[in-house]
N, CA, C and O atoms as CSV, one atom per row, in Angstrom:
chain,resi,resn,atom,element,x,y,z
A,1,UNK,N,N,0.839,-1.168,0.000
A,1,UNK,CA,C,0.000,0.000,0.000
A,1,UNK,C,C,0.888,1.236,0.000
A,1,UNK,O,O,1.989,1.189,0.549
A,2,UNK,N,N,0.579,2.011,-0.419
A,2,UNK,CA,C,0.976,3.716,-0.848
A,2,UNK,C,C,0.858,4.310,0.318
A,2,UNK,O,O,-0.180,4.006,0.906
A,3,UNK,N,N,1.518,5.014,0.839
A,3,UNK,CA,C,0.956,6.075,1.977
A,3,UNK,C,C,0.210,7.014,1.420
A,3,UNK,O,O,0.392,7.998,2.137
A,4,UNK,N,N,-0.598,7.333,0.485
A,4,UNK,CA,C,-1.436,8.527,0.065
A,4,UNK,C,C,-2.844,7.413,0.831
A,4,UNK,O,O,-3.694,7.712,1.670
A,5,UNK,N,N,-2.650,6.424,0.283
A,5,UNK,CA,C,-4.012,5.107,0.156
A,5,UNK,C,C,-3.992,5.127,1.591
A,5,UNK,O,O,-5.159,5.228,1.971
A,6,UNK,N,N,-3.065,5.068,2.722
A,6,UNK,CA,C,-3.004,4.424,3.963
A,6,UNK,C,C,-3.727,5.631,4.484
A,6,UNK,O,O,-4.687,5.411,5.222
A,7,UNK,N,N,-3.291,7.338,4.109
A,7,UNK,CA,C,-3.796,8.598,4.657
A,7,UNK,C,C,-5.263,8.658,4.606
A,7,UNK,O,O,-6.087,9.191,5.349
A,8,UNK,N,N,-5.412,7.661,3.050
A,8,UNK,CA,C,-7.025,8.392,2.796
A,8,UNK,C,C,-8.293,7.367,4.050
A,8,UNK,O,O,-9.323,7.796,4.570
A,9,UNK,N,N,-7.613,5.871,4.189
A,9,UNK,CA,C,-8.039,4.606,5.019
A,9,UNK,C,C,-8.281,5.162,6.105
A,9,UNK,O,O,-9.272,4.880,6.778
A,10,UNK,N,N,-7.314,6.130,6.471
A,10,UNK,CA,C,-7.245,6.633,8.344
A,10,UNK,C,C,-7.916,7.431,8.660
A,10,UNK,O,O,-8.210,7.558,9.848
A,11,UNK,N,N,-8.550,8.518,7.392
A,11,UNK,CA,C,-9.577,9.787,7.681
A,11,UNK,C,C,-10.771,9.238,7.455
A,11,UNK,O,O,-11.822,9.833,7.694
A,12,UNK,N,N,-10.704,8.086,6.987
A,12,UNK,CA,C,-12.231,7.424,6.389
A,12,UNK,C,C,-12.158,6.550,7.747
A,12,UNK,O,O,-13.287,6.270,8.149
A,13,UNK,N,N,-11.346,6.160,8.372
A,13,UNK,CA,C,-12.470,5.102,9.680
A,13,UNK,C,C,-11.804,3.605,9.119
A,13,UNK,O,O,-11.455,2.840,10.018
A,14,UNK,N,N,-11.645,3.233,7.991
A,14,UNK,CA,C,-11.501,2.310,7.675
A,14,UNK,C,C,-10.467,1.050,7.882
A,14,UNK,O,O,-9.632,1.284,7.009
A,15,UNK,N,N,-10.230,0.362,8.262
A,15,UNK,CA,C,-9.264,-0.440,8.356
A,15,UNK,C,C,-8.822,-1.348,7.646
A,15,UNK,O,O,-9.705,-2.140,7.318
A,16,UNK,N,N,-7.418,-1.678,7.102
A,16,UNK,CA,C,-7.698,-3.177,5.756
A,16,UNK,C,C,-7.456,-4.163,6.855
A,16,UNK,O,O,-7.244,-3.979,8.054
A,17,UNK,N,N,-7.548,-5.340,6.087
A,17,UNK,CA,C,-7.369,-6.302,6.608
A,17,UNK,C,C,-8.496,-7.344,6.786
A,17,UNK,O,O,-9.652,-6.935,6.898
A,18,UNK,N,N,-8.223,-8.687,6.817
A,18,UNK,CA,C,-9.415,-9.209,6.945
A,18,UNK,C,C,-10.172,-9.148,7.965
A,18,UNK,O,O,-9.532,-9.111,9.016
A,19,UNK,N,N,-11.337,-9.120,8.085
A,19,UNK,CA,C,-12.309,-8.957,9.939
A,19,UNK,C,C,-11.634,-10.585,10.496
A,19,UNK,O,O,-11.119,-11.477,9.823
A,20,UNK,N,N,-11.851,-10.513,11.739
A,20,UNK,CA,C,-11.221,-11.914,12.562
A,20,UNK,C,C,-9.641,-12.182,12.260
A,20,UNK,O,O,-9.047,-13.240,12.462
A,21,UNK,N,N,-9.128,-11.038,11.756
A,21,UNK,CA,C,-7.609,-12.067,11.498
A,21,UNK,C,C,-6.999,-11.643,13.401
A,21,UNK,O,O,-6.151,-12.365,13.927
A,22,UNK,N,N,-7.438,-10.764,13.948
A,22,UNK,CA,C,-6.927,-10.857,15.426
A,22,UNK,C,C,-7.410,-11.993,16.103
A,22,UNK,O,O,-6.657,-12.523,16.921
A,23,UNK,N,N,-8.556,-12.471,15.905
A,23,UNK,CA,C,-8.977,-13.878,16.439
A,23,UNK,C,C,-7.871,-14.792,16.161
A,23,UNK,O,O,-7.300,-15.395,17.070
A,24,UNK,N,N,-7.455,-14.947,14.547
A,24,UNK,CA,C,-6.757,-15.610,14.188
A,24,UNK,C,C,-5.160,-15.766,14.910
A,24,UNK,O,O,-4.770,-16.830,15.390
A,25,UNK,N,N,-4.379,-14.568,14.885
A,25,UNK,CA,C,-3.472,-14.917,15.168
A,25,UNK,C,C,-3.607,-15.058,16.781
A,25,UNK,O,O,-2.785,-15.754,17.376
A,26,UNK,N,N,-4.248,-14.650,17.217
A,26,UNK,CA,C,-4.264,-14.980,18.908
A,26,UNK,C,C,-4.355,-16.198,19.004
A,26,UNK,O,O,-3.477,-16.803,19.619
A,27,UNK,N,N,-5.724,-17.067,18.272
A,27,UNK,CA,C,-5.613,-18.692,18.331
A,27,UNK,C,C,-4.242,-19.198,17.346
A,27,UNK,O,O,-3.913,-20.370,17.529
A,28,UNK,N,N,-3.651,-18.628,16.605
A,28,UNK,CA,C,-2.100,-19.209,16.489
A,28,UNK,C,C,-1.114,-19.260,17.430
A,28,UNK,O,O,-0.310,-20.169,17.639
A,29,UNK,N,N,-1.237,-18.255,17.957
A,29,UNK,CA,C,0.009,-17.888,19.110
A,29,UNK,C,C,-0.645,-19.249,20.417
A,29,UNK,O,O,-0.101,-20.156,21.046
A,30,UNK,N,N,-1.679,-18.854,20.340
A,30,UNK,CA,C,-2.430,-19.955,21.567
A,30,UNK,C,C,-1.755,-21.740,21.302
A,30,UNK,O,O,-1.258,-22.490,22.142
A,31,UNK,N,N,-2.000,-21.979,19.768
A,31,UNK,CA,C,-1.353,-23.074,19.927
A,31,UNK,C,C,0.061,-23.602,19.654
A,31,UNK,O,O,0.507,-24.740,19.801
A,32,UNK,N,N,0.617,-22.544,19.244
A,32,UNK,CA,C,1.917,-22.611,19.330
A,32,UNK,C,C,2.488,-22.841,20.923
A,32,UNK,O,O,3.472,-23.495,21.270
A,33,UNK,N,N,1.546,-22.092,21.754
A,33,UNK,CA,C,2.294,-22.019,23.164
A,33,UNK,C,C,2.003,-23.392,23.968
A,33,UNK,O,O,2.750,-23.991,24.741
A,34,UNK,N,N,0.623,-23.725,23.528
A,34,UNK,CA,C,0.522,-25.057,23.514
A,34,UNK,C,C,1.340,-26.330,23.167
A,34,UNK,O,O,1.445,-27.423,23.724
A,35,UNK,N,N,1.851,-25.823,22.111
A,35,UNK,CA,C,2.857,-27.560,21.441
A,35,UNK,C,C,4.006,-26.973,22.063
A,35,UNK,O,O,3.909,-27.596,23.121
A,36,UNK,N,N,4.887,-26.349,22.203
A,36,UNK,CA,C,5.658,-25.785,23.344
A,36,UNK,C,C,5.683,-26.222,24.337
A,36,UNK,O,O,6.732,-26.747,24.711
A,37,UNK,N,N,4.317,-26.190,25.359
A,37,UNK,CA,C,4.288,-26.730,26.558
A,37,UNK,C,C,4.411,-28.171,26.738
A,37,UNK,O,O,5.098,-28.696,27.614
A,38,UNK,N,N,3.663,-28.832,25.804
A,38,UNK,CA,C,4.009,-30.438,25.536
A,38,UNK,C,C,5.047,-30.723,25.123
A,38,UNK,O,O,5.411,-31.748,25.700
A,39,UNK,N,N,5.740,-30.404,24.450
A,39,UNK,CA,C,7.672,-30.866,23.577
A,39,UNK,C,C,8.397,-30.498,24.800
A,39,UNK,O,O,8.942,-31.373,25.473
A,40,UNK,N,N,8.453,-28.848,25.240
A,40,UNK,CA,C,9.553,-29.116,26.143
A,40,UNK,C,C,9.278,-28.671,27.555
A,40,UNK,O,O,10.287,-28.749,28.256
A,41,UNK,N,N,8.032,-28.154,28.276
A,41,UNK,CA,C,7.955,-27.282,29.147
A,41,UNK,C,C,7.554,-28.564,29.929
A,41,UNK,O,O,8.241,-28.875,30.901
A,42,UNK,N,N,6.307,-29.462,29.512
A,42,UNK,CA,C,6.195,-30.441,30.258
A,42,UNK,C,C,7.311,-31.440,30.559
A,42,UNK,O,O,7.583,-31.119,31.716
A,43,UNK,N,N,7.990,-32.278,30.301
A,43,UNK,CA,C,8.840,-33.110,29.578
A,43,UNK,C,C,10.342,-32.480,31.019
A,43,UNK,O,O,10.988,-33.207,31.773
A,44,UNK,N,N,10.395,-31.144,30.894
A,44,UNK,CA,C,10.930,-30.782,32.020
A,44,UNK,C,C,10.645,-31.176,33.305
A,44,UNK,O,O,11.328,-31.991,33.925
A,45,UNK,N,N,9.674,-30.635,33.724
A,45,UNK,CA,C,8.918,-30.211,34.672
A,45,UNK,C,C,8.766,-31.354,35.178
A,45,UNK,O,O,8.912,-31.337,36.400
A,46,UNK,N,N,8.322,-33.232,34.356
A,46,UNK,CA,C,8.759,-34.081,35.339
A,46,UNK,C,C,9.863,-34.467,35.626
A,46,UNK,O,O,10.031,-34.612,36.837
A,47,UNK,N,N,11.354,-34.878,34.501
A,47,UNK,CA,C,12.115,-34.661,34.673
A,47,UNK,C,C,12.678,-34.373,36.278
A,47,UNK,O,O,13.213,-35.228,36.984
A,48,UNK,N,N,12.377,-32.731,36.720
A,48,UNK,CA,C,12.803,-31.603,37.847
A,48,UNK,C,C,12.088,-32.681,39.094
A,48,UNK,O,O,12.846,-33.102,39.968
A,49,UNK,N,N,10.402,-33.145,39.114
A,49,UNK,CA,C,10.207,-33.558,39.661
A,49,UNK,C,C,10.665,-34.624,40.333
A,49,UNK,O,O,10.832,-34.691,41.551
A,50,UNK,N,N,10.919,-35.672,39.326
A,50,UNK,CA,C,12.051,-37.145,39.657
A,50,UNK,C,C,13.336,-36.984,40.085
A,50,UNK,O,O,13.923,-37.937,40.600
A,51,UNK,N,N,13.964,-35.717,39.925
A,51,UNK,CA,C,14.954,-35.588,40.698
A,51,UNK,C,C,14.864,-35.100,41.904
A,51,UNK,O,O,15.751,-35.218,42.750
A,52,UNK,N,N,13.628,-34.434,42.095
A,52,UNK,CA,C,13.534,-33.836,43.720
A,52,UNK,C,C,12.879,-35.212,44.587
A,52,UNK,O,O,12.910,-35.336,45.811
A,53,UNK,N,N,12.461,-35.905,43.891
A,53,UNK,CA,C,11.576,-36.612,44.633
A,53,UNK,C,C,12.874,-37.401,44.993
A,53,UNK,O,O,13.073,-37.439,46.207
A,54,UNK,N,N,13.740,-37.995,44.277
A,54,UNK,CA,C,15.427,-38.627,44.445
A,54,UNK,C,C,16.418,-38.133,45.353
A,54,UNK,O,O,17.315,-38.787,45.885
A,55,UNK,N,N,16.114,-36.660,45.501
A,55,UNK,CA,C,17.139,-36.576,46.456
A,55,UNK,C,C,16.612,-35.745,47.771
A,55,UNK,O,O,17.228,-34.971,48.503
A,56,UNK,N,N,15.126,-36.230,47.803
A,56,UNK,CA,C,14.487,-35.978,49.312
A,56,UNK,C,C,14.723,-37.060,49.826
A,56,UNK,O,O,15.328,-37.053,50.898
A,57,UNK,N,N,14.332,-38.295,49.241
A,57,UNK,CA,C,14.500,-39.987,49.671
A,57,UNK,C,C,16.220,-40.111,49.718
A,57,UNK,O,O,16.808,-41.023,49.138
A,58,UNK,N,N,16.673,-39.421,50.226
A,58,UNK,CA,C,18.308,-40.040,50.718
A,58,UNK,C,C,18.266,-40.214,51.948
A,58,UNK,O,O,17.929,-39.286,52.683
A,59,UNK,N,N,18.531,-41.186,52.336
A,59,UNK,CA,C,19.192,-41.472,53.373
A,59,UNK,C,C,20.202,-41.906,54.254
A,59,UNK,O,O,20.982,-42.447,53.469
A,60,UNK,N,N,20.546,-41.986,55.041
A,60,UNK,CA,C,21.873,-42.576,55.886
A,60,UNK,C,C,21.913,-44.092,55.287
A,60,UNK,O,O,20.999,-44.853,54.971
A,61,UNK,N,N,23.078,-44.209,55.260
A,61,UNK,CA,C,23.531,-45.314,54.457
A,61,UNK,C,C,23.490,-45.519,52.891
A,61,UNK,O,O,23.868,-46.587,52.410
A,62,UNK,N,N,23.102,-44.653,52.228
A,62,UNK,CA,C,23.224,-44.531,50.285
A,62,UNK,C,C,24.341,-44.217,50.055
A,62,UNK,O,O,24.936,-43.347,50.691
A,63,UNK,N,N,24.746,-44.760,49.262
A,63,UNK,CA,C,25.712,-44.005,47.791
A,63,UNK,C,C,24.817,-43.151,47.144
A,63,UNK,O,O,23.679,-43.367,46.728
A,64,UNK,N,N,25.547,-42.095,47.123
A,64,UNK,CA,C,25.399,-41.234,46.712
A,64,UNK,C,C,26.694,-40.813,45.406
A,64,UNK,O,O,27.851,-41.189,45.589
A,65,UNK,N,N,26.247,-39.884,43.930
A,65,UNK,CA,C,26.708,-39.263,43.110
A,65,UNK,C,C,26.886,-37.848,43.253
A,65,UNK,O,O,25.980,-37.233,42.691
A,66,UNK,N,N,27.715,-37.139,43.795
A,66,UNK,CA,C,27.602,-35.591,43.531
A,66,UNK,C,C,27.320,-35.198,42.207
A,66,UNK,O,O,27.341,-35.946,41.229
A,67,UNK,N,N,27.046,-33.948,42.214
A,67,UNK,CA,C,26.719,-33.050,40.408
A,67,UNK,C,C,28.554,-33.355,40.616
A,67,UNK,O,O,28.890,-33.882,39.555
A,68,UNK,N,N,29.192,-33.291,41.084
A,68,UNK,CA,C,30.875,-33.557,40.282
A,68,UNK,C,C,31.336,-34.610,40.282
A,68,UNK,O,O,32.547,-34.788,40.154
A,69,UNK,N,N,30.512,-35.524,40.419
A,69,UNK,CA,C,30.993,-37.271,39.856
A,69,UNK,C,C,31.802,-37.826,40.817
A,69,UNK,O,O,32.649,-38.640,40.450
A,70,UNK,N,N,31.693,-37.513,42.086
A,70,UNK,CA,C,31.977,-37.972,43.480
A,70,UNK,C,C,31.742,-39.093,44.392
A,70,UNK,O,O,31.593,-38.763,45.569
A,71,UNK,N,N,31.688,-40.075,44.179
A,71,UNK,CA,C,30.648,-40.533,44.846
A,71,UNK,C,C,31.482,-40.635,46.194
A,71,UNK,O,O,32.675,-40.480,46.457
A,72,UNK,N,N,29.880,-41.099,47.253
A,72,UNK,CA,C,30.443,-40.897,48.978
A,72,UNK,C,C,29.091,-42.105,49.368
A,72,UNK,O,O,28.207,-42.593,48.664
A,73,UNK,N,N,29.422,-42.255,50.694
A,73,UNK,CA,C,28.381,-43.071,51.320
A,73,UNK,C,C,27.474,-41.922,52.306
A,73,UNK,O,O,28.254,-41.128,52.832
A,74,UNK,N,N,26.215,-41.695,52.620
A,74,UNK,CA,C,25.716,-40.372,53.485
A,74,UNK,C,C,26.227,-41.372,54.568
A,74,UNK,O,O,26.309,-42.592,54.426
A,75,UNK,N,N,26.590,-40.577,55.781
A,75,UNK,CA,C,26.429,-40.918,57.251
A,75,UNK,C,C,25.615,-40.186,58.202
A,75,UNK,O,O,25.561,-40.474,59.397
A,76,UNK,N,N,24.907,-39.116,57.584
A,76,UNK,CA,C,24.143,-38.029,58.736
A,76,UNK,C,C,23.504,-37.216,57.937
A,76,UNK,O,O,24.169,-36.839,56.973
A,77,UNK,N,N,22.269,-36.759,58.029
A,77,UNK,CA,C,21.665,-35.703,57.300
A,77,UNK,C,C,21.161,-34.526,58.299
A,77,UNK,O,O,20.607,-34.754,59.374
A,78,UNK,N,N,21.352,-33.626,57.940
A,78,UNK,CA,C,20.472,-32.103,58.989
A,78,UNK,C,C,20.178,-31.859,57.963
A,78,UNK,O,O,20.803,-32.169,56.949
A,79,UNK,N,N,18.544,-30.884,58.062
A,79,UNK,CA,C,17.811,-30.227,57.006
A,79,UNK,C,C,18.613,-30.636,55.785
A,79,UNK,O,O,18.932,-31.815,55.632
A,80,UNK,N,N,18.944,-29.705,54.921
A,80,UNK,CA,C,18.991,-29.740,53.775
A,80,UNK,C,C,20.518,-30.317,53.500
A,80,UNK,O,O,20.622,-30.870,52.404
A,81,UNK,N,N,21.747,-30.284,54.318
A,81,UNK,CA,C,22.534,-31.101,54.168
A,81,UNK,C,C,23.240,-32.284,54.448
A,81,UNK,O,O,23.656,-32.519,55.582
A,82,UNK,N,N,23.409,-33.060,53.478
A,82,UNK,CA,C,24.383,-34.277,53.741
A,82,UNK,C,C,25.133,-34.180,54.192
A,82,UNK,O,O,25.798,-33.242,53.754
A,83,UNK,N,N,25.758,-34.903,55.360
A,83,UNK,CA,C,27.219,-35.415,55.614
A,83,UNK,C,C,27.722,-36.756,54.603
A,83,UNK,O,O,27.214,-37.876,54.660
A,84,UNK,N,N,28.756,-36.376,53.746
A,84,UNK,CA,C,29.091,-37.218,53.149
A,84,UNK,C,C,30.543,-37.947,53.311
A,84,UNK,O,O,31.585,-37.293,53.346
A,85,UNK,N,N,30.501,-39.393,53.408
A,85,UNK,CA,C,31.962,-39.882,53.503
A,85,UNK,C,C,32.474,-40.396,52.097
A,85,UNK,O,O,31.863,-41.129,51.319
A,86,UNK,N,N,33.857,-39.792,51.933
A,86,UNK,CA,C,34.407,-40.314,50.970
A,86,UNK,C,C,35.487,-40.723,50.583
A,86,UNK,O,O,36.284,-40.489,51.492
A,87,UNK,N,N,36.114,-41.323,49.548
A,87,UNK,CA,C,36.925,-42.113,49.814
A,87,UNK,C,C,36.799,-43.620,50.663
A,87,UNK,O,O,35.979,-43.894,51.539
A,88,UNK,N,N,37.953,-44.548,50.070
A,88,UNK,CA,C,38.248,-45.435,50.614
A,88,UNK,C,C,38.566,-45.889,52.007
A,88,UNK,O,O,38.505,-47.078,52.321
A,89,UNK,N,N,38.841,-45.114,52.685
A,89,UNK,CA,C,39.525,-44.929,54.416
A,89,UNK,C,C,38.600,-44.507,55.018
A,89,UNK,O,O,38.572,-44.517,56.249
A,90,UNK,N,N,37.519,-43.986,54.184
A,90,UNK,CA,C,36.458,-43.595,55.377
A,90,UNK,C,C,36.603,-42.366,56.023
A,90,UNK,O,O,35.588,-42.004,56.618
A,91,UNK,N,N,37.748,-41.474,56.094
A,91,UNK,CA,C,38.208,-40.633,57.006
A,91,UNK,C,C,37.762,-38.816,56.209
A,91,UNK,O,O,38.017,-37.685,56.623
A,92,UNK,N,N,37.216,-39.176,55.280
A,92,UNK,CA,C,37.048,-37.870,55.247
A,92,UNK,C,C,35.636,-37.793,54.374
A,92,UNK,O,O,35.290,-38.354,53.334
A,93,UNK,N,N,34.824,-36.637,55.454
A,93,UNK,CA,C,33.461,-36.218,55.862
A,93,UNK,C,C,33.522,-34.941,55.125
A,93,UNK,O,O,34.364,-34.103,55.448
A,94,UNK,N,N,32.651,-34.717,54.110
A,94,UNK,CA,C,32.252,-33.244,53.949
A,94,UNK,C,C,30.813,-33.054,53.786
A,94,UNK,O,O,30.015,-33.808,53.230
A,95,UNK,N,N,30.635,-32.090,54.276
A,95,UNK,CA,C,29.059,-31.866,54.198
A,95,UNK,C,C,28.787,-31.243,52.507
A,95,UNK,O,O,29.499,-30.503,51.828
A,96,UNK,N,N,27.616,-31.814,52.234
A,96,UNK,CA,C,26.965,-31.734,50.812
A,96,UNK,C,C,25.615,-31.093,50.648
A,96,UNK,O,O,24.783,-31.898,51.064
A,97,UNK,N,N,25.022,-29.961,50.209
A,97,UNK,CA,C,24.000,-29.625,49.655
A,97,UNK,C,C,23.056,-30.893,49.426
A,97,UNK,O,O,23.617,-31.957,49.164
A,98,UNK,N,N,21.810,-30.860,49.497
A,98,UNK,CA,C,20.932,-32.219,49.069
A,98,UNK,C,C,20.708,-31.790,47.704
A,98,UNK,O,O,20.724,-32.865,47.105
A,99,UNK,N,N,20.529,-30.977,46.929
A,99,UNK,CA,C,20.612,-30.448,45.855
A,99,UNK,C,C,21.442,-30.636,44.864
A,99,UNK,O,O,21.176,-30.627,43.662
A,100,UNK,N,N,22.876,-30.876,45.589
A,100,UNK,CA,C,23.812,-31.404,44.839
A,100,UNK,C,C,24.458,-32.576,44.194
A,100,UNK,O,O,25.346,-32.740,43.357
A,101,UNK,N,N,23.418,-33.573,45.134
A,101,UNK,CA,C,23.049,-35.080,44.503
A,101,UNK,C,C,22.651,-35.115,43.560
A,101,UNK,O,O,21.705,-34.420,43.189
A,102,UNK,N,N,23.269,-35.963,42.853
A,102,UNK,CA,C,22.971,-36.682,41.087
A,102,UNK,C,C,22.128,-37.623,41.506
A,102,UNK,O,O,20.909,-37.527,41.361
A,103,UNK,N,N,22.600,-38.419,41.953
A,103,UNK,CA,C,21.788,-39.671,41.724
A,103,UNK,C,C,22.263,-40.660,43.154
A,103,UNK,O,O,23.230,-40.391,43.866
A,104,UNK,N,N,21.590,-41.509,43.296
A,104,UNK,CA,C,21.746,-42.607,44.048
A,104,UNK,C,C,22.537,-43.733,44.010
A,104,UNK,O,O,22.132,-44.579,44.807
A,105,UNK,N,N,23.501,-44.064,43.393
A,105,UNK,CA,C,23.955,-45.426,43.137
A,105,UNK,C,C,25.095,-45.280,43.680
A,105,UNK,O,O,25.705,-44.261,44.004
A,106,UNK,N,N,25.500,-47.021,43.808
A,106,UNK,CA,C,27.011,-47.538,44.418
A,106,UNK,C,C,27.945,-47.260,43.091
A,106,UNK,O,O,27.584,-47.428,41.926
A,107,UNK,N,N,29.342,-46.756,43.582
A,107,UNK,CA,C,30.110,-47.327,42.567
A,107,UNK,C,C,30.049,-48.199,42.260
A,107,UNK,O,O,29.535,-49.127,42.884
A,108,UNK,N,N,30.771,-48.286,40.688
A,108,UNK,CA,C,31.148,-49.917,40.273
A,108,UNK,C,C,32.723,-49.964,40.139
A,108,UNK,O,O,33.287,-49.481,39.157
A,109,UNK,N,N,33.279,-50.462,40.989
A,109,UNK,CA,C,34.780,-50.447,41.696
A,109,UNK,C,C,35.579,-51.910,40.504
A,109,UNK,O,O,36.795,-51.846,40.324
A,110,UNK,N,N,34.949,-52.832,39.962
A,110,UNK,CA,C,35.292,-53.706,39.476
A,110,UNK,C,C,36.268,-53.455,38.686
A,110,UNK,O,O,36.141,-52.363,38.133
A,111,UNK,N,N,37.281,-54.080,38.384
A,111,UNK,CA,C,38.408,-53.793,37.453
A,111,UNK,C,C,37.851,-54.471,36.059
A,111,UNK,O,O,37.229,-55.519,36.234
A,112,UNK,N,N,37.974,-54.061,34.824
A,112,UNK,CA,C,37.659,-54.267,33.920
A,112,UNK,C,C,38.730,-54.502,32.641
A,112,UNK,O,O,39.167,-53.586,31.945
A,113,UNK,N,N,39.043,-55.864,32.490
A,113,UNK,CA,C,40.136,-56.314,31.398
A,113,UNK,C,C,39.505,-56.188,30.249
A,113,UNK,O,O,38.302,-56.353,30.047
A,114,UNK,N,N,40.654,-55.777,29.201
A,114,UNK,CA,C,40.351,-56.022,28.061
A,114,UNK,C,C,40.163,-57.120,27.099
A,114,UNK,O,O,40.569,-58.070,27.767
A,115,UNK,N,N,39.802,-57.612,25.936
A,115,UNK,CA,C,39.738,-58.424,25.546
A,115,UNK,C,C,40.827,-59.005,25.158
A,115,UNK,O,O,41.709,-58.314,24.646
A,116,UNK,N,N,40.983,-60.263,25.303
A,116,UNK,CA,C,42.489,-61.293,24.594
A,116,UNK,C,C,42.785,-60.971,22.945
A,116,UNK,O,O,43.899,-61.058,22.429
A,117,UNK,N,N,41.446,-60.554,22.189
A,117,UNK,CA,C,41.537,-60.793,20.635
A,117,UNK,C,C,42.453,-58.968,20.932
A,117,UNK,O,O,43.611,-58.789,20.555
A,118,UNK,N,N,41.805,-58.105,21.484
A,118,UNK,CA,C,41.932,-56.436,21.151
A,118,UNK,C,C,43.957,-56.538,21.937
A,118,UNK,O,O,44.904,-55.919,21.452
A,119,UNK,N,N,44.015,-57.271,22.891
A,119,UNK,CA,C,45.360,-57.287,23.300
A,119,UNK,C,C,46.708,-57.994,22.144
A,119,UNK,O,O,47.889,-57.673,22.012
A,120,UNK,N,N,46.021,-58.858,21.586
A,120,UNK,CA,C,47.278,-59.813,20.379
A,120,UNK,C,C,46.673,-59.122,19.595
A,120,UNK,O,O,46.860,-59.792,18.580
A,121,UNK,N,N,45.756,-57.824,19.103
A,121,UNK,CA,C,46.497,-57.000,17.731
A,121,UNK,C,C,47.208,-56.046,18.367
A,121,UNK,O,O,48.194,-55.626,17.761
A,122,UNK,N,N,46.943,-55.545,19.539
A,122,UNK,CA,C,47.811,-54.453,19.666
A,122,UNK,C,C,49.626,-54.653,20.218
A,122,UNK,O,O,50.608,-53.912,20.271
A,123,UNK,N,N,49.323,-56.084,20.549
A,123,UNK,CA,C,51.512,-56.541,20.473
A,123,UNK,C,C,51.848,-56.455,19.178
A,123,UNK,O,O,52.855,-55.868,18.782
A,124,UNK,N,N,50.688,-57.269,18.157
A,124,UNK,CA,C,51.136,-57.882,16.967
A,124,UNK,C,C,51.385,-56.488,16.027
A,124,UNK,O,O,52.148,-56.652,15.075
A,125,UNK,N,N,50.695,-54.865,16.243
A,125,UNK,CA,C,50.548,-53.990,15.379
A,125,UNK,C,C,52.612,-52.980,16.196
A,125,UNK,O,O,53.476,-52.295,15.648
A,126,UNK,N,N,52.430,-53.493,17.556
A,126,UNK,CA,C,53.959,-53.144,17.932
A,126,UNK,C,C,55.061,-53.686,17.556
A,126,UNK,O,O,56.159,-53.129,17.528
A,127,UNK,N,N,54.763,-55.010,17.193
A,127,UNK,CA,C,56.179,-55.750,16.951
A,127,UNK,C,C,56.401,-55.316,15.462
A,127,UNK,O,O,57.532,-55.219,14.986
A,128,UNK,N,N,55.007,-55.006,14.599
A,128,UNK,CA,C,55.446,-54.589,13.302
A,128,UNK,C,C,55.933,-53.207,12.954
A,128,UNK,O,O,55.944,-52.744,11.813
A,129,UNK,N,N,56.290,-52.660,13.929
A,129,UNK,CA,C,56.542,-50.992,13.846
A,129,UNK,C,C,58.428,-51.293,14.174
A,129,UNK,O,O,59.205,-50.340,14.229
């Protein structure tokens, strides 16, 4: 449109556009915010839940995961923090945020060999060098 055409629209009252297109885009925006909330807002939100609900249920005696890949055994909880033991010796206690729990599990301390076939290529690829 011309701005002479837009001047003459504005002294006349008139408006272009189709009637209902504000209906329209309001019910667009509406379901856009909608499929939004289902893809990622929900999908969060339990997510957040399963982890709070995980690290209210700690208790004395768990393995425990810190958010820094720590793991400890709890020995004592006050309100919101853990006493955590860690290490092998047992001898050293630091207190932990409950918040700062990952997750619940024992290490897996097991030593893990490699395979016999992956060990005789890698002599057999040395002796040929």
């Amino acid at each position: 449109m011309s701005l002479p055409t837009i001047l003459l629209e504005a002294q006349s009252g008139q408006v272009s556009g189709a009637p209902g297109s504000f209906l329209g885009v309001v019910l667009y925006f509406g379901v856009l915010f909608a499929i939004m909330w289902f893809i990622l807002i929900r999908p969060q939100r339990k997510r957040q839940k399963a982890i709070d609900e995980m690290q209210s249920s700690v208790s004395v005696g768990d393995w425990v995961m810190t958010s820094g890949g720590i793991f400890g055994k709890v020995v004592d909880t006050v309100n919101d923090i853990c006493i955590v033991e860690f290490g092998l010796n047992r001898g050293t206690r630091i207190p932990v945020q409950r918040d700062q729990i990952a997750a619940i599990k024992e290490p897996d301390l097991t030593v893990k060999k490699y395979d016999e076939d992956v060990e005789e290529e890698e002599t057999e690829e040395d002796e040929e060098e």
